[in-house]
N, C-alpha and C positions, 0 to 999 in steps of 0.2 A: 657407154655403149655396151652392149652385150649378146652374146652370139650360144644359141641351144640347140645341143641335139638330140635326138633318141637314141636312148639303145635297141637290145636285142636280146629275147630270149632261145639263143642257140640260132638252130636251122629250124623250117619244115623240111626243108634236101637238101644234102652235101651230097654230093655224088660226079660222075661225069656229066657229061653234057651230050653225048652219046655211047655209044660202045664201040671200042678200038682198041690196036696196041697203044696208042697214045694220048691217052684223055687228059682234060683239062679236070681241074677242080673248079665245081658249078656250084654255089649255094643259090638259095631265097632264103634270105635272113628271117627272123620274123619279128617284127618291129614291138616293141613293150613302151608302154607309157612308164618309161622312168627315164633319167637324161642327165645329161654333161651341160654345166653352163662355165660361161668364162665371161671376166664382164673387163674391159678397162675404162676409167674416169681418167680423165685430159687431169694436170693439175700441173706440178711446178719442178717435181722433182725427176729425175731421170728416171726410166721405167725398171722396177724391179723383175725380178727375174720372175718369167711365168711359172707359176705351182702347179705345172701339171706335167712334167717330168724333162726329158730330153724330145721324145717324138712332139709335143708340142710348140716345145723352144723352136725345134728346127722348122715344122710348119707354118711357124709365124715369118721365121728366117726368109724361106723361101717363096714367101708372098712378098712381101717386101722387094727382095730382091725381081720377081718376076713383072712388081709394077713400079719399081725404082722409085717405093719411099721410101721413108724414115720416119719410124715409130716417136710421135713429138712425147712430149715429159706427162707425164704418169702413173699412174697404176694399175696393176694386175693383180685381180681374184678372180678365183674359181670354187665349183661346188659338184659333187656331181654323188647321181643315184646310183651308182652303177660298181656294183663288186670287179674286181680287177682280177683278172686270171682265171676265169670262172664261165666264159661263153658268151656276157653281155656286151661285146665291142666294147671294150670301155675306151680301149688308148683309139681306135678309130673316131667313136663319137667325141673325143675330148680334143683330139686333133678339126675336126669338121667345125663344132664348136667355136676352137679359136679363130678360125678364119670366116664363120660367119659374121665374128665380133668385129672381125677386121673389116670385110666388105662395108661394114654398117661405118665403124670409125671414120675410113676413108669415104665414105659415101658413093662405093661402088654397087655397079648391079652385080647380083651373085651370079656365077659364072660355075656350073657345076663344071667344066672342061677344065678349067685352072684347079679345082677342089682333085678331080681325077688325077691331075698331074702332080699334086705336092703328093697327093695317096701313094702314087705307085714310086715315088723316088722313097717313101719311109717303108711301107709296110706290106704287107698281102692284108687287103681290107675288105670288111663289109660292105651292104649297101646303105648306110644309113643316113649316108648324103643325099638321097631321094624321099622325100616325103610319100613313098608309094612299095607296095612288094615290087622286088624286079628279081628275073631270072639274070646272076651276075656272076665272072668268072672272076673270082677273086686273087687268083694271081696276076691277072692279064689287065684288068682295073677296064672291065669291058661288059658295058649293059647289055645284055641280048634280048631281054625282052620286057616293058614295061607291066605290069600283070595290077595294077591298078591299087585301087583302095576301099574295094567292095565288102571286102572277107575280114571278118573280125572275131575273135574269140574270148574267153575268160579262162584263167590258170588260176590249177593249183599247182605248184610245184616246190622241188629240192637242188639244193645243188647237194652233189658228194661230194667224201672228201678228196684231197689232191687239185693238182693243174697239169694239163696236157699241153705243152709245147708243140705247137702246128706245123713248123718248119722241121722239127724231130721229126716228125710221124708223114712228114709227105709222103716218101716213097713205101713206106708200109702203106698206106690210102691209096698212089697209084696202083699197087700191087693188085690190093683189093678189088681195084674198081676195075681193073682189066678182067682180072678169074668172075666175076658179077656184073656183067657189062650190060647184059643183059634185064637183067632181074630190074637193076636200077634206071634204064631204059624204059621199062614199062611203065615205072614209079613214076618217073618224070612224068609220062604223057601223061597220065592220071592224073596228076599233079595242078600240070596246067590246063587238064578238059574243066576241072573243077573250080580254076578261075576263071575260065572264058565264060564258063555258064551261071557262075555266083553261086558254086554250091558249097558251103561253109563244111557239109559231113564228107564230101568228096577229099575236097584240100585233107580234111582232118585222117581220115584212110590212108591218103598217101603219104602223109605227114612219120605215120606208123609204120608203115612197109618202110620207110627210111630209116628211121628208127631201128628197125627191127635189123637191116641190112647192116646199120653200124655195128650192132650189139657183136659180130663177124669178127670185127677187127680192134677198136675201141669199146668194150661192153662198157652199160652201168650196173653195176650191182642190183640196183631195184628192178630194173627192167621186166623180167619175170612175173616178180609179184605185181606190179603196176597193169601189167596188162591180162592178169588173172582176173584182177577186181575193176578191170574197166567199167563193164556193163552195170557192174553192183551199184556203182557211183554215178552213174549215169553220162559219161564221157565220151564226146564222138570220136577221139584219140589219143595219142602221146605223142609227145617232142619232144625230142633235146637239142644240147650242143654237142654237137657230132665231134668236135674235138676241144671239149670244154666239161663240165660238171653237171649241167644243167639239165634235171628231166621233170616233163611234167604232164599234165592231163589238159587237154582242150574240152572247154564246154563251149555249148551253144551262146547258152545266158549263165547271167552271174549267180552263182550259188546262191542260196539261202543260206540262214545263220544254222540252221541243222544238218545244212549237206560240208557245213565249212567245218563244223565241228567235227562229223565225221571223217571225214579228210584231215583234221589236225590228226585225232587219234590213229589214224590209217599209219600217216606219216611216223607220226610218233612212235608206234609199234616195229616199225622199221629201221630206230634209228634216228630218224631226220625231225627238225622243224618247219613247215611247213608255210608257205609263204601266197600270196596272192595276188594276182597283178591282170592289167587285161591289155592283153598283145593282138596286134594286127589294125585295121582301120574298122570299118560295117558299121 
């Protein structure tokens, strides 16, 4: 049996959810075709230990315990796309993963309300237990709004160096997002008028104004230069991981092999090597 998930390149918004002394932290993930798998084969021996850390051991734990089985004799592997510390959900999707492996094993229906409730006893999580963008308060492990699977784009992107520790930096980002309550209020609407109406350059505008808001509290070092040479490259915007490594350029359609080139040496002039992937659904 085996259980996959996607990742994430960063956000299109990390922000509040409105403007207040007391905001939530809101992402839209943005979903990347690369992913976590976990697979186990039924066999004879007792099951070894899951390879994919402790937050996965304990997700499996706590399935288990919430449908009072027991894991019969076995094996466990796992594989997964996904850089660790870096902005691509990885322990999120590697956790979702094991327990879709598990729904299949047991021959349960997948039950996203049991998936929410192992999420929020381990972690502050993604959305990536939804196969769709959704407006999600990642501490609170609570959908607020499903925004479908219309909007799809093509990356080129970097991660920088270092890792940002999320739970370090909350209250520096609440700080933030109360002095910008505003600003990031607009973002949002923008945000989702350009999923209601399917417009891929919309999402990608506001995608940048968020971007542009993090650079406030969390910069990345390229940020600047990337969106001097926006236009040059033909990019409807930038994204990152708002508390992660990851920045990168949204296109409409997939590069050619001479806009990819240039964009290697873009990157490369900066430092970086530059990578390509295609996030979102469309």
């Amino acid at each position: 049996m085996s259980g996959v998930c996607h990742g994430t390149l960063g956000e299109l918004y990390q922000g509040p959810l409105r403007a207040g002394l007391e905001p939530d932290i809101a992402v839209v993930s943005f979903p990347v075709d690369r992913h976590s798998w976990v697979h186990f084969t039924p066999g004879t021996a007792a099951p070894n230990r899951l390879p994919l850390g402790e937050k996965s051991a304990t997700a499996a734990r706590l399935f288990l315990e919430h449908f009072g089985l027991t894991l019969p004799p076995g094996h466990w592997r796992a594989h997964s796309d996904l850089r660790v510390g870096v902005g691509m959900a990885s322990s999120t999707a590697d956790i979702v993963a094991t327990l879709r492996c598990l729904f299949r094993l047991f021959a349960l229906p997948y039950d996203a309300d049991v998936v929410l409730g192992v999420l929020a006893a381990i972690e502050r999580a993604d959305s990536v237990f939804l196969d769709e963008f959704a407006l999600h308060l990642s501490g609170r492990h609570r959908v607020i709004r499903r925004l479908g699977r219309d909007i799809g784009f093509h990356t080129a992107h970097i991660s920088e160096p270092g890792t940002v520790d999320t739970a370090a930096v909350t209250d520096l980002l609440l700080g933030h997002y109360r002095r910008h309550g505003e600003e990031y209020e607009r973002c949002l609407t923008d945000l989702l008028k350009g999923f209601a109406s399917g417009d891929p350059a919309a999402v990608a505008r506001a995608a940048t104004t968020s971007a542009a808001l993090s650079q406030k509290v969390l910069p990345k070092a390229t940020f600047a230069s990337m969106l001097a040479h926006r236009e040059r490259f033909g990019a409807d915007g930038i994204f990152v991981a708002h508390t992660g490594c990851l920045i990168g350029y949204l296109f409409p359609g997939r590069p050619d092999a001479a806009l990819k080139s240039e964009l290697s040496a873009f990157f490369h002039s900066l430092g970086h090597q530059c990578s390509f992937a295609q996030g979102g659904y469309g």
